[in-house]
ROBA-115271 format. One line per field, with one value per residue (C-alpha): residue in one letter; residue number from 1; chain; x, y, z. Coordinates in steps of 0.1 Angstrom, whole numbers, plus 2048, in hexadecimal, padded with zeros to 3 digits. Each point is the difference from the previous one (the first is absolute). Layout:
N
finu: c(A/...)
vexfi: c(NUM/...)
romi: c(A/...)
px: c(X/...)
py: c(Y/...)
pz: c(Z/...)
***
This chain:
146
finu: c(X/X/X/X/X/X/X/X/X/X/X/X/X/X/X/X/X/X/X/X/X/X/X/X/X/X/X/X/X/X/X/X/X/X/X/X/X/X/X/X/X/X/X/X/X/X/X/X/X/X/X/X/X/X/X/X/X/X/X/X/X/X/X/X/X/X/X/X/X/X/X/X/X/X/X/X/X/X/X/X/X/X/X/X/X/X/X/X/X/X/X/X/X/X/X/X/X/X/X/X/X/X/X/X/X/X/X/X/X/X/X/X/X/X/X/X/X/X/X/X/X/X/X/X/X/X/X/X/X/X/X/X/X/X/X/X/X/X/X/X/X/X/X/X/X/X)
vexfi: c(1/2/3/4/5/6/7/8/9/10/11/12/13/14/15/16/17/18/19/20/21/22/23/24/25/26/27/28/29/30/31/32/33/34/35/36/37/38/39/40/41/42/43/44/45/46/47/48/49/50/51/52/53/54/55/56/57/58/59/60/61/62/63/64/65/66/67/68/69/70/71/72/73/74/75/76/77/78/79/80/81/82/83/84/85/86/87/88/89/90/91/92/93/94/95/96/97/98/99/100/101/102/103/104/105/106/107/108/109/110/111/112/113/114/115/116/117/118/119/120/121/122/123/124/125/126/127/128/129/130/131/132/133/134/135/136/137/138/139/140/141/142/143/144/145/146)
romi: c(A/A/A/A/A/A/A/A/A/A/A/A/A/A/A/A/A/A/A/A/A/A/A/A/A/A/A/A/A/A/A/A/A/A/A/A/A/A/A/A/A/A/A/A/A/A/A/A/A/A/A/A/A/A/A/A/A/A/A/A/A/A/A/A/A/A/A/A/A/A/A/A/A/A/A/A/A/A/A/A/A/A/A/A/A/A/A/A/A/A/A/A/A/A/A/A/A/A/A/A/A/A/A/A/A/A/A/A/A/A/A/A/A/A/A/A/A/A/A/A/A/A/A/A/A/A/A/A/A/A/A/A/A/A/A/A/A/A/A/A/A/A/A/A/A/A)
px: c(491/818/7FE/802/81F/818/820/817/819/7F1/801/7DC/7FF/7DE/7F7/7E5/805/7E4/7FF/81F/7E5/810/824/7F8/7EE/81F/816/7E8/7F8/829/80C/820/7FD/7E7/7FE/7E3/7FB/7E9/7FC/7EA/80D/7E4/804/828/7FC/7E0/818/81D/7E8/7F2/822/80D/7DF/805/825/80D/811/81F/7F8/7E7/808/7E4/80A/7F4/818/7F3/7FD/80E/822/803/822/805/7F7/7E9/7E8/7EE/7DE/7F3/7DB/7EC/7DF/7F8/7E7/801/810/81A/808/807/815/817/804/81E/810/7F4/812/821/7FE/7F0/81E/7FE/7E7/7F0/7DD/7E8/7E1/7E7/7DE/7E7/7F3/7DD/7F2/7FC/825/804/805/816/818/807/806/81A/80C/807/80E/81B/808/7F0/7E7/7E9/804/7E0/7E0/7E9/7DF/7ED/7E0/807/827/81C/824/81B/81F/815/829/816/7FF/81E)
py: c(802/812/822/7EB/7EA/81F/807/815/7F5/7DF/7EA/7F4/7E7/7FE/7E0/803/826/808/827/804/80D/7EF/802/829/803/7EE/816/81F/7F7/7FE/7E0/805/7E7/7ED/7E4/7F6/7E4/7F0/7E8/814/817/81D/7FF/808/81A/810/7FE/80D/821/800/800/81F/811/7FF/80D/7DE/7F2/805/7E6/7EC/7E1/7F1/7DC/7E5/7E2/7E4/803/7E0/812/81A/805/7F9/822/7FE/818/811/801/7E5/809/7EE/80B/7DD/7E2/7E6/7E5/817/80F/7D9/7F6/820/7FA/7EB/81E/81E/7E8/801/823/810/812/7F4/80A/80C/804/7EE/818/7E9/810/7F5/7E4/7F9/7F8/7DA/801/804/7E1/7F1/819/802/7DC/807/81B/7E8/7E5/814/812/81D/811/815/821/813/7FC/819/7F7/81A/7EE/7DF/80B/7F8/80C/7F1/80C/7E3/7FA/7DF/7EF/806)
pz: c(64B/7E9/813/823/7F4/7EC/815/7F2/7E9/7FF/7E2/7E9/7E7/7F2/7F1/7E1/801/7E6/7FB/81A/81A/81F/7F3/7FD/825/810/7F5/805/821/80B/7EF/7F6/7E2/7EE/7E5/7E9/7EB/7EC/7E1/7F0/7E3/805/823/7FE/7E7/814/823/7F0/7F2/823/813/7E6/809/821/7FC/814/7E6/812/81E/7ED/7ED/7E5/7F7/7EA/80F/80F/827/800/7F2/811/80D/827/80C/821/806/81C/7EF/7E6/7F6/7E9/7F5/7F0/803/815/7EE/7F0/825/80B/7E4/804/827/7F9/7F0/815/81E/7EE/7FC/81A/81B/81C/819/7E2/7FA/7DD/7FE/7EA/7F4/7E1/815/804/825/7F7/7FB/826/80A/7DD/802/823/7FE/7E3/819/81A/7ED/7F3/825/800/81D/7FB/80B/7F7/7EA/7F0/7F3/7E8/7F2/7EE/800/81B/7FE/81A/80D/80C/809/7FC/829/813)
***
């Protein structure tokens, strides 16, 4: 969904970045920007090394505040590789900050998550604008309704 959603010079915040992966493909794939954070010490220091080795540390951000603080920035792309219960407590937030007629891209949810998070989805005004299933595992691309 990543590759499918990229335009250039769009903006990624990546919510529970882990090793930076999806931070460092948005911007490799055209982004002009990207944000990472996490709360977990390793993980910032592992994205940071990862974002340095992939000579991006110029356009990618590695951060261990709070999405909940996060300055008023929108972006174009929020992704969050997460589970389902930390995807639906963040939906609050990735509405505040998504641009608008911006896109969330949520992935690390499990097939009999389906039908829980697309309720979340709903309730908070998003649609969903595509869904890929790979085995057990579904990721969703979905924008705030007009």
């Amino acid at each position: 969904l990543l590759e499918k959603y990229i335009t250039p010079d769009c903006s990624i915040f990546d919510a529970g970045t882990g090793t930076g992966i999806l931070a460092i493909a948005g911007v490799k794939l055209g982004a002009a920007s990207a944000i990472g954070v996490d709360n977990d010490e390793w993980s910032i220091v592992n994205a940071k090394e990862n974002v340095a080795a992939n000579g991006v540390a110029d356009i990618v951000e590695i951060s261990d505040t709070p999405v909940g603080h996060m300055s008023e920035k929108h972006f174009d792309i929020i992704t969050a590789n997460l589970t389902l219960n930390t995807n639906c407590e963040l939906l609050p937030q990735f509405v505040r900050m998504l641009a608008q007629g911006g896109i969330i891209l949520l992935s690390g949810l499990l097939v009999t998550d389906r039908t829980a998070m697309h309720a979340k989805l709903h309730q908070h005004h998003f649609h969903i604008i595509e869904e890929l299933t790979e085995h057990e595992w579904i990721a969703i691309a979905a924008g705030i309704r007009s």
